[in-house]
Steps between C-alpha positions, in 0.01 A plus 500: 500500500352499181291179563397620768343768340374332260371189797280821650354682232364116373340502859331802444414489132376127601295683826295735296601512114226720366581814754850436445471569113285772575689636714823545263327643233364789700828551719628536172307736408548701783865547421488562104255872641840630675697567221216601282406745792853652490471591154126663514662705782818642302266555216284728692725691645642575120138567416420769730841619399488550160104635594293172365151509614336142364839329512516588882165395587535220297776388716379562828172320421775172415657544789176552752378203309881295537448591898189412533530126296816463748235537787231229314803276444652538871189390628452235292835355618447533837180254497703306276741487752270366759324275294869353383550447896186312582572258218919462648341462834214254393751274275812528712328468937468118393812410464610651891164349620641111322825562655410587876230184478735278397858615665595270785309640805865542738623744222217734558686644803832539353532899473656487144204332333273798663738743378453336168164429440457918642694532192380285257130670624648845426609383152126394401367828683740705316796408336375280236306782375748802575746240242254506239367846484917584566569332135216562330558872549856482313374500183280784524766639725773436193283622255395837637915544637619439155210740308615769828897428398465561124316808568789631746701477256377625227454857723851436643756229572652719760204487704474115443810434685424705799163310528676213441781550762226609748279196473785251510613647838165529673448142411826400643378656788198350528585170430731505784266580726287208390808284575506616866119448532498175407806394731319678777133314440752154545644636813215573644229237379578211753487794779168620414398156523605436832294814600197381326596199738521704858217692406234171415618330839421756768090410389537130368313342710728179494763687620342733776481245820909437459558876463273610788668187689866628477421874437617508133356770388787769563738261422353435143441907498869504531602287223238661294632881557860323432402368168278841441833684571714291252252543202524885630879574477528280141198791354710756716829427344342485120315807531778725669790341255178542150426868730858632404498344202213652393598828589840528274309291217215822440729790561703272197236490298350865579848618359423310161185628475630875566743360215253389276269834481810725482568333166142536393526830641808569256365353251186683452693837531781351260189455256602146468143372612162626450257573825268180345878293592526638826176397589543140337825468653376591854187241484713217335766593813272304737342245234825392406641478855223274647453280199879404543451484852224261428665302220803448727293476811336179385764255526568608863097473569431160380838391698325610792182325412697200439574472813179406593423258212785278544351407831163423264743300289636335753177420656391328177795280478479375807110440503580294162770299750232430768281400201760227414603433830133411589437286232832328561484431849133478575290275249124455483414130408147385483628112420705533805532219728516711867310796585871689573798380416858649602833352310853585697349810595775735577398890661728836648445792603785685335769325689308273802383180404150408603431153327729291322405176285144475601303225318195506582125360387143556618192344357156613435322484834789465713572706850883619558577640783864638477657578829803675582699763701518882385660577217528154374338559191110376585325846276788546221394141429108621535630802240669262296202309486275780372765642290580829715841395468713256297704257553929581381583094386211273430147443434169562626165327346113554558232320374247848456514862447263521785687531858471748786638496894384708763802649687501650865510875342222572295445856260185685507460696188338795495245450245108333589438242731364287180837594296682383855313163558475470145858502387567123594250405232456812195253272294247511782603869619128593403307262609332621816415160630890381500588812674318468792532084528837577527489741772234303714809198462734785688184655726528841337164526339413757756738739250262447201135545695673850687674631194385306187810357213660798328587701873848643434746335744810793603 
């Protein structure tokens, strides 16, 4: 776990180093005004009561001026924040955009790799930086916990022990929980999906004829509301079982509390603490509880952000893979002999075998026609030719970089008609005079004289 860790705060130091720096320094300083508050607080309220005037406003000017620094410093995370996301999100996009243009085009449907990539996109959106600021924040977090500690004790090491015993339970508590949220985000991840799935149908325009046809539309309803009921009884049965839970878990802790301020209660009339203590002890109550809770809290956090990147890491493994597979398998030779050359070309899809031991050679020039029934393997040897796909046992060689085929299904992007027309050839995307040859060749320079090049197509 460890290098892990240490794998993604090097892709976020490496995203944006000079906020990252930055950004320690002053979350550092953020924690180091807690303790130092604590104390300005117990000595005012021994000021007033031993009657100091100076001392008193003294302090209460250092602790307006501690609360309002906090603010200054609060702020100036939060943009830091932000700023420390753009960078993640700038750096990190590239390596999902590599992957998805080079993956093997049949693996774009499988359901896993969607679920995947959704979660590798969530890790650069999110997680990546959640990680970072997560462990950055321990040491200011350690720091200010250890200053609060010592002070504790030095007032009372009764009162350290209750705190302590108080914190360690709520944070067995809550990392439970965090246990059960994360097994109920897997349980119902691949269900969402399949919503997200019903729901784009019913208007996809590809799909509407053959649902209108056989009057699909309830019938997908169905399965949808069946899915929608699923994901509905998993968040029923976690919130009714974390409901009772819940319940028995405060009136716990409100006994504890009732506990705690008897003995402060006894205390101050056993003359054992001074009203300046009582105060102390009450504020470092709540200070010490959350900054265990967040100390212990971290671990659980980052698990759950981990989640997300391994899918990133995974992602980037496997893009290195299709890197290597694609230089392996598919060569570009300019001294080559043939245009296109396949060697004992062997392709599946997972376990159906489409072509087996094809050798095969075209020259520059030369017109193929390649004839066959359905499903005999005619386009996966078009997509092996462009590299959509590759080949599982032997070798594929092209004389250029430069190759394109024009298949029966065509995209429309919704960008400009220039940025559309454009894309087969990006070195003469601004050349006017291209743009429109090119669209007399397919009779659509009627689009250009009505609408002019940079009309948004949706």
């Amino acid at each position: 776990m460890i290098k892990d860790y240490i794998y993604a705060l090097k892709k976020v130091y490496k995203a944006g180093r000079g906020q990252c720096i930055k950004f320690c320094v002053i979350n550092l300083l953020l924690y180091v005004i807690q303790p130092f508050n604590l104390i300005c607080y117990k000595k005012l309220v021994e000021s007033i009561g031993g009657g100091g005037g100076c001392s008193s406003v003294f302090m209460l000017g250092l602790i307006v001026g501690n609360g309002v620094l906090s603010v200054i410093i609060s702020n100036a995370i939060q943009m830091l924040k932000k700023r420390i996301q753009n960078e993640i999100s700038l750096a990190l996009y590239s390596t999902l955009f590599d992957y998805v243009s080079k993956v093997e085009i049949n693996y774009l449907d499988n359901e896993q790799l969607y679920i995947k990539l959704k979660r590798a996109q969530e890790a650069v959106k999110n997680s990546f930086s959640a990680v970072f600021f997560s462990i950055s924040e321990v040491l200011g977090r350690t720091i200010a916990f250890i200053l609060i500690v010592k002070m504790i004790i030095n007032e009372s090491i009764v009162f350290f022990f209750i705190f302590l015993l108080m914190g360690i339970l709520q944070n067995v508590f809550i990392n439970s929980s965090m246990q059960d949220t994360i097994k109920v985000m897997k349980e119902t991840e691949a269900r969402k999906r399949n919503i997200e799935y019903y729901n784009e149908i019913l208007w996809k325009k590809e799909c509407v004829k053959e649902i209108r046809f056989f009057n699909l539309a309830e019938w997908i309803e169905n399965k949808r509301r069946k899915v929608f009921r699923e994901i509905e009884n998993i968040n029923k049965k976690f919130s009714a079982k974390w409901t009772k839970i819940n319940i028995g878990w405060s009136l716990f802790m409100y006994i504890l509390e009732g506990i705690f301020y008897g003995l402060l209660v006894g205390a101050l009339i056993a003359n054992r603490i001074e009203i300046g203590g009582v105060v102390f002890l009450i504020q470092c109550h709540g200070t010490f509880i959350s900054s265990l809770g967040s100390l212990l809290n971290i671990y659980p956090e980052i698990k759950k952000n981990f989640y997300y990147i391994d899918a990133f890491i995974s992602i980037e493994k496997d893009s290195a893979i299709i890197n290597c597979n694609a230089r392996t398998q598919i060569s570009n030779l300019g001294d080559l002999k043939y245009e296109i050359e396949f060697v004992n070309v062997k392709f599946a899809y997972k376990e159906r075998e489409v072509l087996k031991g094809i050798n095969l050679k075209i020259s520059k020039g030369e017109k193929v026609a390649i004839v066959g029934e359905n499903g005999s393997g005619k386009s996966t040897l078009i997509k092996l030719m462009m590299g959509l796909v590759y080949p599982k046992e032997g070798k594929i060689y092209r004389r250029t970089k430069k190759y394109s085929a024009v298949f029966q299904d065509h995209a429309k992007f919704y960008t400009s008609i220039r940025e559309n027309v454009g894309f087969g050839n990006l070195k003469k995307l601004y050349e006017d005079n291209f743009i429109l040859y090119t669209l007399e060749k397919g009779a659509g320079d009627n689009f250009i004289k009505r609408y002019g090049y940079d009309l948004e197509l949706k």
